[in-house]
C-alpha positions as CSV (number, residue, x, y, z in Angstrom):
1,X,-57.5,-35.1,119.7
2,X,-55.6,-38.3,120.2
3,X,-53.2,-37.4,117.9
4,X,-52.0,-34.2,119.6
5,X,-52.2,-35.7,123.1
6,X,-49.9,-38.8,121.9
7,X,-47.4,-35.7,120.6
8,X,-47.7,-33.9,124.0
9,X,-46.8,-37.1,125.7
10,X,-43.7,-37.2,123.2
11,X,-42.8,-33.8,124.1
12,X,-42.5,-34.7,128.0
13,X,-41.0,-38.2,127.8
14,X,-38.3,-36.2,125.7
15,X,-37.6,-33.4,127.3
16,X,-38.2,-35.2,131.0
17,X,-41.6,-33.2,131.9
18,X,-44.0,-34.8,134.2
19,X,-47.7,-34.4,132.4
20,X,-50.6,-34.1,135.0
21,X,-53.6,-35.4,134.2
22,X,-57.5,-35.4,136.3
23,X,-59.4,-37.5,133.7
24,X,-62.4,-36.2,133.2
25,X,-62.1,-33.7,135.8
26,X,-59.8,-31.8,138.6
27,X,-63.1,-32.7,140.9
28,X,-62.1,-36.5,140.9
29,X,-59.0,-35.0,142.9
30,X,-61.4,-33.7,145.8
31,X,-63.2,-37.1,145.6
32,X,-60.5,-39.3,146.6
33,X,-60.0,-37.7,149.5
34,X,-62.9,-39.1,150.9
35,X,-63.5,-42.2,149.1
36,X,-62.0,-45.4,146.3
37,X,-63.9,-44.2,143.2
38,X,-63.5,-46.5,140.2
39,X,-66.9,-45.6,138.3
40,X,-66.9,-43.8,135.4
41,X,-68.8,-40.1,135.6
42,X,-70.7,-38.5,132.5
43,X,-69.8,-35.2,133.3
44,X,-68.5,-32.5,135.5
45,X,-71.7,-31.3,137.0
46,X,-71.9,-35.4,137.9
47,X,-68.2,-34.7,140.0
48,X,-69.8,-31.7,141.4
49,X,-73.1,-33.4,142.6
50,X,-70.6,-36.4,144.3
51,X,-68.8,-33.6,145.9
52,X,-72.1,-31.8,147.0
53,X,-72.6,-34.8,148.8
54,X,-69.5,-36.1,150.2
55,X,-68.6,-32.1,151.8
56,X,-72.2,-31.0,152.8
57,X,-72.3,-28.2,151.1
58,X,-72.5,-26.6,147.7
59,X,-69.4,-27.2,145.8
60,X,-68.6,-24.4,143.5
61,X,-65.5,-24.1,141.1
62,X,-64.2,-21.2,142.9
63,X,-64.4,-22.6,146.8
64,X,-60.6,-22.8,148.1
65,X,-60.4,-26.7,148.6
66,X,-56.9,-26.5,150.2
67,X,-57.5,-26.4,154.2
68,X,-60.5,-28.3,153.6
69,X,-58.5,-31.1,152.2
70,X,-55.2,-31.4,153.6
71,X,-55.8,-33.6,156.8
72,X,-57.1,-36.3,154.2
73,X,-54.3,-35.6,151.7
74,X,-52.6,-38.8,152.2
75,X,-55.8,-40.9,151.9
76,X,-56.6,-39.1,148.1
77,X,-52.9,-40.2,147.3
78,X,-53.6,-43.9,148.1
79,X,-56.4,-43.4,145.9
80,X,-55.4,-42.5,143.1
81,X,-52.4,-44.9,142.9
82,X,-55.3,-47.8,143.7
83,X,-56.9,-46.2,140.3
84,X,-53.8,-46.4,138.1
85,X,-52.8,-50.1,139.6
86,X,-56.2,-50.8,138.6
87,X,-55.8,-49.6,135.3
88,X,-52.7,-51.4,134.4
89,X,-49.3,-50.4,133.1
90,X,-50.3,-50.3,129.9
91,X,-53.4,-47.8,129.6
92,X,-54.6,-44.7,127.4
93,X,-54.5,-41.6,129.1
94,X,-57.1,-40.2,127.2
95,X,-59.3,-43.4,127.3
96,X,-59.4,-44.6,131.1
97,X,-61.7,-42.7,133.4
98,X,-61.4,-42.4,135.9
99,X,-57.7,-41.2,136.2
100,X,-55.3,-39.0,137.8
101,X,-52.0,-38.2,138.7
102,X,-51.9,-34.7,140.4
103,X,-50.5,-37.2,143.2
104,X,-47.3,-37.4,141.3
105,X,-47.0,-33.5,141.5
106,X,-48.2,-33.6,145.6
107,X,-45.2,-35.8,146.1
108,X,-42.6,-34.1,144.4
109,X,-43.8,-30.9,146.2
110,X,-43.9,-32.7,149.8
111,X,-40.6,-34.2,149.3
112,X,-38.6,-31.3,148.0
113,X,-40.3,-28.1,149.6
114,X,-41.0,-29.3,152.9
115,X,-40.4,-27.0,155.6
């Protein structure tokens, strides 16, 4: 519910935890590595159908998206900051789709486990 996201938000902003968020699904992640994507999706299977498309192939939950991935990992990043400028600075996590962050989390791991 609203309600227990907004005291899960609470929880991190007081205790310095980074929350991270694919809204309405970890698909959207995949996506931007290949395109912008601004419109709102009805459901998963509607992420899985884009990413049919966009890899050739049959995209299934359990196919190891790493390798396939990386060399556009930097595009997917300027994606998904384009999404949240668009959204604003003042939005509602649970509200704006589409959304995501994992970015946040790709950064912090580039810039502090590098090898």
């Amino acid at each position: 519910t609203k309600k227990q996201f907004e005291e899960i938000l609470d929880f991190c902003k007081k205790n310095r935890v980074i929350l991270i968020i694919s809204n309405k699904s970890f698909e959207l992640r995949y996506i931007l590595h290949f395109e912008s994507f601004f419109q709102e999706v009805l459901s998963v299977k509607d992420y899985m159908k884009i990413l049919d498309k966009l890899l050739w192939y049959k995209y299934s939950k359990t196919t190891w998206m790493y390798e396939k991935l990386k060399p556009f990992q930097n595009q997917a990043i300027k994606n998904a900051k384009a999404i949240k400028e668009r959204h604003g600075e003042e939005f509602d996590f649970i509200e704006s789709e589409p959304y995501t962050n994992v970015y946040e989390l790709i950064e912090i791991i580039e810039n502090n486990f590098k090898k």
